[in-house]
N, C-alpha and C positions, 0 to 999 in steps of 0.2 A: 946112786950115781955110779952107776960101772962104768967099764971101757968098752961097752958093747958098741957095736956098731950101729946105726940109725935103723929101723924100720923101715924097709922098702916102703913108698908110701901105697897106700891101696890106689884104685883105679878109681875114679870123683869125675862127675858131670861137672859141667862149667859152674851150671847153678850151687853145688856142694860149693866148686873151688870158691865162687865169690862168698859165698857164704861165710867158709872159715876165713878166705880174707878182711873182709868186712868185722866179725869176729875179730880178731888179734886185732884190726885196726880200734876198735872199742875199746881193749884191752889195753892197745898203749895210750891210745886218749886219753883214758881215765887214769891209767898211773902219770903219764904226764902232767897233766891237771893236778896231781896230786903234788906234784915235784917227788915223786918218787925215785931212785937211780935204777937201773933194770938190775944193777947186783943186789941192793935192797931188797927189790921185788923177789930178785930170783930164790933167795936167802930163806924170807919169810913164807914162800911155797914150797921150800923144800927141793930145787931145781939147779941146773946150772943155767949163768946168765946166759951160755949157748943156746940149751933150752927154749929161755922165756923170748929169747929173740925168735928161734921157732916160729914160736906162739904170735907172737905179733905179728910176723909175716905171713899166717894162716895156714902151715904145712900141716898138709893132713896123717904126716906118718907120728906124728907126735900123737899119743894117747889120750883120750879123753878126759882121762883121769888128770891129767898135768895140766890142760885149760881149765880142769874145774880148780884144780888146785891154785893158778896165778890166781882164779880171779878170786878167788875167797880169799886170797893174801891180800886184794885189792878193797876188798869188800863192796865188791861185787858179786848180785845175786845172779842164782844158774836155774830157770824153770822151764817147763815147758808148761803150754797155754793150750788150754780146750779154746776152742774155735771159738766159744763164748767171751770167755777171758780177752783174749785176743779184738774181740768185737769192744767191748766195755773197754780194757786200755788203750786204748788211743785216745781217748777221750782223756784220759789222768792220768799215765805217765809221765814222768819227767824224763823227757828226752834229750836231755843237756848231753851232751857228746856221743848221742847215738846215731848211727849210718845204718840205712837201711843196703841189704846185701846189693838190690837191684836199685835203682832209683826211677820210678816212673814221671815220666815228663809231664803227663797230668796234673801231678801231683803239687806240681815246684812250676806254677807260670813264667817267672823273670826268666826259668832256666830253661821249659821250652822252647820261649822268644829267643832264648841266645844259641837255642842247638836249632836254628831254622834250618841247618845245613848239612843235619844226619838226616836219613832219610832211612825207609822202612824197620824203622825201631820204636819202640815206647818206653824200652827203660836204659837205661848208663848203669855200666858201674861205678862205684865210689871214686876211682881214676879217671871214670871219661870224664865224668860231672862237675870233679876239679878245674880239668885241663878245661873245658869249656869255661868256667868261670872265669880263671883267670885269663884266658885268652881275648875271654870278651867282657870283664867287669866293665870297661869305658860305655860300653854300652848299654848299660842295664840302669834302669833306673829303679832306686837305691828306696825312693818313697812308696812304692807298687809291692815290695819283699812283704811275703807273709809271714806271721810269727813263727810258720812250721820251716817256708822257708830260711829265715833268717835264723832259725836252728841251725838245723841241715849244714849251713854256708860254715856255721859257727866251729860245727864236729869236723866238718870237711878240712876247715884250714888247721885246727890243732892233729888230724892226723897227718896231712899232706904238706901243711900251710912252711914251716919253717920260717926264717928271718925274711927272705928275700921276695914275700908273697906279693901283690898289688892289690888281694883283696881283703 
């Protein structure tokens, strides 16, 4: 931890950005979840809490090495998946406070019926998907949510959700 100044951040596609954000967002899900403090966190990776906040808000000039490090302080795993992998886990991961970078409207019926009013899209990111939720939970019915949705809902509001949620 010097006094160096930030890493300019490199140049990132949207898809990159939501990615790392979605990222960090998992990352404080899960220390949240834990009741972790983010100075705790930051402590047990070796980081300042400046850092790990960084990290949770998905900026890309932070080093790789420093997300791999919260999240092993989290004890959370870092892999990457052959396309196979990736095929076979969906089926068996535990996906308890995981956000998908994009979120496809296919995927989440209730949340389709509720985004009736985007139009030339098929996916949200983790923020539209919220604001849609809660904008329109009155409307959604609640006995239709799929187990994958009623995930989804579950991660959405521990990273977004706060005190004042309605969903």
């Amino acid at each position: 931890m010097g006094n160096t100044m930030p890493a300019k951040p490199p140049i990132t596609s949207s898809i990159t950005a939501d990615q790392l954000i979605a990222l960090g967002l998992q990352i404080r899900a899960h220390r949240k979840a834990l009741r972790i403090s983010a100075t705790t966190a930051a402590e047990a990776a070796g980081m300042s809490r400046v850092t790990l906040h960084r990290i949770e808000k998905g900026e890309p000039a932070v080093t790789m090495g420093a997300y791999v490090n919260a999240m092993t302080a989290l004890g959370l795993n870092f892999g990457v998946l052959t396309p196979a992998e990736l095929i076979e886990s969906r089926h068996t991961v535990n996906r308890e406070g995981w956000i998908p970078a994009r979120i496809r409207l296919t995927d989440y019926p209730q949340l389709r019926q509720l985004a009736w009013q985007v139009q030339g899209t098929e996916t949200l990111s983790p923020t539209e998907a919220w604001d849609i939720y809660e904008r329109n939970w009155r409307h959604m019915d609640e006995q239709l949510l799929t187990v994958r949705e009623q995930q989804l809902i579950d991660a959405l509001r521990m990273a977004f959700g706060g005190g004042g949620s309605h969903v």
